[in-house]
C-alpha positions as CSV (number, residue, x, y, z in Angstrom):
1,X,0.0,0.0,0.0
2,X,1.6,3.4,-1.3
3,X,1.8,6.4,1.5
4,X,3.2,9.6,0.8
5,X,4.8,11.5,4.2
6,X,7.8,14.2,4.6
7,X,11.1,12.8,3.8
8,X,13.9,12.6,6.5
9,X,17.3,12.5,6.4
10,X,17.8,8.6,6.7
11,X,15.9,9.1,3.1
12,X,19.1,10.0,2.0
13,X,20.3,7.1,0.3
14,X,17.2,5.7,-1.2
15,X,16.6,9.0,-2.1
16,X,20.4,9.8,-4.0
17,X,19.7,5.9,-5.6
18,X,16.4,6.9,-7.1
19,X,18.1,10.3,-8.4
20,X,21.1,8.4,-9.8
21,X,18.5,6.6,-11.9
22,X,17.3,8.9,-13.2
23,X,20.7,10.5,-14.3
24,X,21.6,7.6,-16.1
25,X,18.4,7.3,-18.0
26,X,19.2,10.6,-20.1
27,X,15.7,11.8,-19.6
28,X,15.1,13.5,-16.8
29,X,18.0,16.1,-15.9
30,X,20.8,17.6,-17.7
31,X,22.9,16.6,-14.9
32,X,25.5,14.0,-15.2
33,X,27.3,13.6,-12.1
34,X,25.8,10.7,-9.5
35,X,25.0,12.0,-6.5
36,X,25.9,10.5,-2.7
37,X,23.2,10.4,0.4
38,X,25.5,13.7,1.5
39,X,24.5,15.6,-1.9
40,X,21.1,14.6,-0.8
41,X,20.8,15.3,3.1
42,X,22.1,18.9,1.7
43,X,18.5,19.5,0.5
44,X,17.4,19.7,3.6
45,X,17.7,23.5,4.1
46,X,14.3,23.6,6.0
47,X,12.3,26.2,3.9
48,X,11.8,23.3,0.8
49,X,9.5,20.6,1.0
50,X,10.6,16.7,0.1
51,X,8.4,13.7,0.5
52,X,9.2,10.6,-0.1
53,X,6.5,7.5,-1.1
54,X,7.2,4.1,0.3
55,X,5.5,1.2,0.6
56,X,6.0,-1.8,3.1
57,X,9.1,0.4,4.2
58,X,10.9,0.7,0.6
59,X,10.9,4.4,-0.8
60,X,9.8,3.7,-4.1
61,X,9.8,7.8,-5.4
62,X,10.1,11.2,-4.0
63,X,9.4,14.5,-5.0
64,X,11.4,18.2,-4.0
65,X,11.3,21.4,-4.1
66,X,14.6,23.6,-4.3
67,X,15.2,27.7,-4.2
68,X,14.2,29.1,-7.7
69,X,15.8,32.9,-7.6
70,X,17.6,34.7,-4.8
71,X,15.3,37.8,-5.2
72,X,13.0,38.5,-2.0
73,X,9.9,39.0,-4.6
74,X,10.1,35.4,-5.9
75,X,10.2,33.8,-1.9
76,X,7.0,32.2,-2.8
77,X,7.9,30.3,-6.1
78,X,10.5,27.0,-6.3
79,X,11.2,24.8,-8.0
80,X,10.5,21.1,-8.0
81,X,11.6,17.6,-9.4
82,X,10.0,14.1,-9.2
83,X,11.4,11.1,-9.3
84,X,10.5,7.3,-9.6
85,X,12.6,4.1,-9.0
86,X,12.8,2.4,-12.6
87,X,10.9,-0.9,-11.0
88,X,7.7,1.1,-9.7
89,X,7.3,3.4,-12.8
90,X,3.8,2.9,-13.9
91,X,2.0,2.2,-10.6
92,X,1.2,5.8,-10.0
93,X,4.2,6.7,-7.0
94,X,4.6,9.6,-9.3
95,X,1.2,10.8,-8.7
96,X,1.2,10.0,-5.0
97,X,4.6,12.3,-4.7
98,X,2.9,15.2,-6.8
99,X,0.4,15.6,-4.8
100,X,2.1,15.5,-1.8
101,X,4.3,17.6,-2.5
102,X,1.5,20.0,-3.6
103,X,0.4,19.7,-0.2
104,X,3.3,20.2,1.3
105,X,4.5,23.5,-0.6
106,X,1.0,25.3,0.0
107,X,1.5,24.7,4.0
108,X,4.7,26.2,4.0
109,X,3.5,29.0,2.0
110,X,4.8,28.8,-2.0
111,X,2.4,30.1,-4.4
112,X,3.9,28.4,-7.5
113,X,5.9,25.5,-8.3
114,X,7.9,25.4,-11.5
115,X,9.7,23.2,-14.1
116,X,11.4,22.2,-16.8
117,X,10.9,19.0,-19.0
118,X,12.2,17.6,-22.0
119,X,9.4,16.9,-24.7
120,X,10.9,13.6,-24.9
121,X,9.7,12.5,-21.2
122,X,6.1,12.5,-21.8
123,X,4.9,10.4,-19.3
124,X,6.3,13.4,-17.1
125,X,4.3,15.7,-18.7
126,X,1.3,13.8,-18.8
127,X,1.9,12.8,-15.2
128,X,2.5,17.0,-14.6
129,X,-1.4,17.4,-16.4
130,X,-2.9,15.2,-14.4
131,X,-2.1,17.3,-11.5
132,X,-3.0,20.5,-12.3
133,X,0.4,22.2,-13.8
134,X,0.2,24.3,-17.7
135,X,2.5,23.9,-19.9
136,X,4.0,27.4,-20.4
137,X,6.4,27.0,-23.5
138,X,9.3,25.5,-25.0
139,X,13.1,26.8,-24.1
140,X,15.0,25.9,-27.4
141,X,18.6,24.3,-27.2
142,X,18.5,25.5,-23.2
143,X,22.1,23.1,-22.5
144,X,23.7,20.6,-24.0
145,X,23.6,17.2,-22.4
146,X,26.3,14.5,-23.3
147,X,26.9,17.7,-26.3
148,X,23.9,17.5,-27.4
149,X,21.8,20.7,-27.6
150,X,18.5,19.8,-25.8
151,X,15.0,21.5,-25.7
152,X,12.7,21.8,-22.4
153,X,9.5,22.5,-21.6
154,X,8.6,25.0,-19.1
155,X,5.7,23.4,-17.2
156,X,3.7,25.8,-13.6
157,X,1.1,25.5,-11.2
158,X,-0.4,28.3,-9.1
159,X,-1.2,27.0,-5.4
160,X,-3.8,28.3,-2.4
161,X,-5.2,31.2,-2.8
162,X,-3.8,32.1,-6.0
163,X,-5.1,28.9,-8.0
164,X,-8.0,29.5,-6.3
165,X,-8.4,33.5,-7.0
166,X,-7.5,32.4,-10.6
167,X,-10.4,30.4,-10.9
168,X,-12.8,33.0,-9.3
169,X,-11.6,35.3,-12.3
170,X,-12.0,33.6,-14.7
171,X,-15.0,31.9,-14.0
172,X,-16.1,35.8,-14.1
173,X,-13.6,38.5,-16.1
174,X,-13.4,41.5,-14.8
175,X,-15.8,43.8,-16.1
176,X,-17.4,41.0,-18.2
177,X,-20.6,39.8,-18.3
178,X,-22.2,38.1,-14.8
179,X,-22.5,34.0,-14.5
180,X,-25.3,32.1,-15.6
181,X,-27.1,32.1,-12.1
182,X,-26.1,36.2,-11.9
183,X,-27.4,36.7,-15.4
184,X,-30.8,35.4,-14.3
185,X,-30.8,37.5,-10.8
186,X,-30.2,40.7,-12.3
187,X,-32.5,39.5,-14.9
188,X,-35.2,39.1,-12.3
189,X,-34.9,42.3,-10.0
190,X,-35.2,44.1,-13.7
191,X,-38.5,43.0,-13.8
192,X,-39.3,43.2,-10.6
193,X,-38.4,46.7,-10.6
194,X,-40.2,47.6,-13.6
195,X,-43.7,45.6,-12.4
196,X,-43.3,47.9,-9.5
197,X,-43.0,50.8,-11.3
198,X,-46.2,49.7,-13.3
199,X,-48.1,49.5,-10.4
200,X,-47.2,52.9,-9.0
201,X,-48.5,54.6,-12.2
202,X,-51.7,53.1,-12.3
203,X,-52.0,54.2,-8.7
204,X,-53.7,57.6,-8.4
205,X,-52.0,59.9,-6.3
206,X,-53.6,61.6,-2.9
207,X,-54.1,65.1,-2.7
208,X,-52.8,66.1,0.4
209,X,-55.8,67.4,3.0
210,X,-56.1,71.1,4.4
């Protein structure tokens, strides 16, 4: 039975052997150099969210967020990567991590996680749909692995109260026409106003006494 929960730092190695899968299979990350349990218990800086999925004890993926810019007004985005051990692709762990990690990064208070994909991977991007991220646009050639020029795709998702402002709007534009059940309010109090206003001219008018 799949769990998601935070990662720890015993995670460490599972977590660097999952990575180092992933490096090797060329389709993931442009980087090329393995990484050790001590790259990995690096990531835990305590503002960036890992979890890890296991099940009966094994981690069979994880998913983490790392720093996107430096710059005080981007504190709320990072970026993310998720991962899955090469014998538990296609059981959903990727999934499971996602949306933990979703989890995760609204309660600690990010408003956007980003990414980038090569076109190639696209059970990552489908993966990415599923939960909720857009597909922003391509960087061409963005770096060369193995010296060859490779493309990406820029993939987002807005989080909290963002998505959920985003929604709001544009279930409604600004300054555009009301919803459906609006539509037929305002629709109603016209009429209402004008049978009222009916009434009141067929309604001969008192002369005052005296």
């Amino acid at each position: 039975m799949m769990r998601a929960r935070a990662a720890a730092r015993g995670d460490a190695a599972a977590i660097a052997a999952i990575y180092n899968q992933g490096i090797d299979d060329r389709v993931a990350t442009f980087e090329t150099r393995l990484r050790s349990a001590d790259d990995v218990r690096a990531w835990f800086d305590g503002r960036h969210p890992i979890v890890v999925v296991e099940d009966g004890g094994a981690v069979l993926a994880f998913a983490a967020t790392s720093s996107y810019r430096l710059r005080e007004c981007y504190a709320g985005v990072a970026e993310f990567s998720v991962y899955v051990a090469r014998e538990s692709r296609g059981r959903g762990a990727g999934r499971v991590a996602m949306e933990a990690l979703i989890r995760e990064a609204e309660r600690t208070g990010y408003w956007k996680l980003v990414s980038r994909v090569f076109p190639e991977n696209v059970p990552s991007l489908r993966l990415l749909a599923s939960v909720g991220f857009r597909e922003v646009g391509t960087y061409e050639q963005h770096a060369r692995l193995d010296g060859v020029w490779r493309d990406v795709v820029i993939v987002e998702r807005l989080l909290g109260a963002i998505r959920r402002g985003r929604a709001i709007r544009e279930a409604r534009p600004p300054g555009g026409p009301p919803a459906a059940g609006g539509a037929a309010r305002a629709a109603g109090r016209r009429r209402t106003r004008s049978r009222s206003a009916r009434t009141r001219s067929r309604t001969p008018r008192r002369r005052p006494a005296g």
